[in-house]
C-alpha positions in Angstrom: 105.6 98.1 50.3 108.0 100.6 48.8 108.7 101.6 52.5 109.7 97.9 53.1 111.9 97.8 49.7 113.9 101.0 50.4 114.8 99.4 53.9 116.1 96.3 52.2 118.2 98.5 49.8 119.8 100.5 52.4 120.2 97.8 54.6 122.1 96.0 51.4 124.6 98.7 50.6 125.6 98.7 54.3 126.1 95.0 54.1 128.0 95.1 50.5 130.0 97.6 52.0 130.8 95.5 55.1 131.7 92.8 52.8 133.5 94.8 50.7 136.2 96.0 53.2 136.2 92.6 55.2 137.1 91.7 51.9 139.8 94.0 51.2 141.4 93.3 54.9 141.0 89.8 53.7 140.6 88.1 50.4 141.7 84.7 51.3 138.2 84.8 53.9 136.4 81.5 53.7 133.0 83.4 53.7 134.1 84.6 49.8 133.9 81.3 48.7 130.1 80.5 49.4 127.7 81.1 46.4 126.0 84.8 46.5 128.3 86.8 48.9 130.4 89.0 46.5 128.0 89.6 44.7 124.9 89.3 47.1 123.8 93.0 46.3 123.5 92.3 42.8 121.2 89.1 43.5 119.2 91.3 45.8 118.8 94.1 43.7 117.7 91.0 40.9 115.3 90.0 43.0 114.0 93.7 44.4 113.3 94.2 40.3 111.5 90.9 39.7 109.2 92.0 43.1 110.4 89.1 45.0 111.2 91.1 48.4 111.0 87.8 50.3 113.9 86.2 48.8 115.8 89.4 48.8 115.0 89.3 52.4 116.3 85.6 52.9 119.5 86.3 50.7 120.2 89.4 52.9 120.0 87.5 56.1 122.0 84.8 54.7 124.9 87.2 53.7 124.9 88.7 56.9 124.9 85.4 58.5 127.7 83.7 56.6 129.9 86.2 56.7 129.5 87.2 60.4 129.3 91.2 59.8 127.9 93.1 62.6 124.7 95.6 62.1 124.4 98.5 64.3 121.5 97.9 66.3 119.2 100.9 63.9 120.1 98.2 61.5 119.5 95.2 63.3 115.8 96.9 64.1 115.4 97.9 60.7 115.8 94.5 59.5 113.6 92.8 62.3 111.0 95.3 61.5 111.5 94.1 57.7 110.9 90.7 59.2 108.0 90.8 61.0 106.2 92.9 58.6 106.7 90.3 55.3 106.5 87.3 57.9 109.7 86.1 57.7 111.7 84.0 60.4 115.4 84.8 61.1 115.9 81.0 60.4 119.5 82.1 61.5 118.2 83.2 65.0 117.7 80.2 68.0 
């Protein structure tokens, strides 16, 4: 499970940083007004401490999601893997 957690950190800080500098191009975004995206890393890591790696999970794909960042595709396979090993649905996927 650690294996699973350090993947979900990592994956994170590339999504915080994402964030970060869409934000910086672009404060006025619509995305920064939803619930949980500025500071999506900090409910993550909330929930990573509490053990509760599936709603990490679902609040990871739901800042990705809402915000439409781009993954590399290492990260987009990381995170599928992450998926399919906790049982989770991309409920954002058709």
């Amino acid at each position: 499970m650690s294996e699973i957690v350090e993947s979900v950190r990592l994956l994170t800080l590339t999504t915080q940083r994402l964030l970060d500098n869409l934000y910086r191009r672009n404060s006025s975004d619509e995305t920064f007004e939803q619930n949980g995206i500025i500071n999506g890393q900090d409910i993550i890591e909330g929930y990573l401490k509490n053990n509760e790696i599936g709603l990490a999970v679902e609040h990871l794909l739901y800042m990705v999601h809402e915000s439409n960042i781009t993954l590399s595709t290492t990260e987009t396979n990381t995170l599928n893997d992450v998926l399919l090993k906790l049982g989770i649905d991309n409920v954002y996927v058709e």
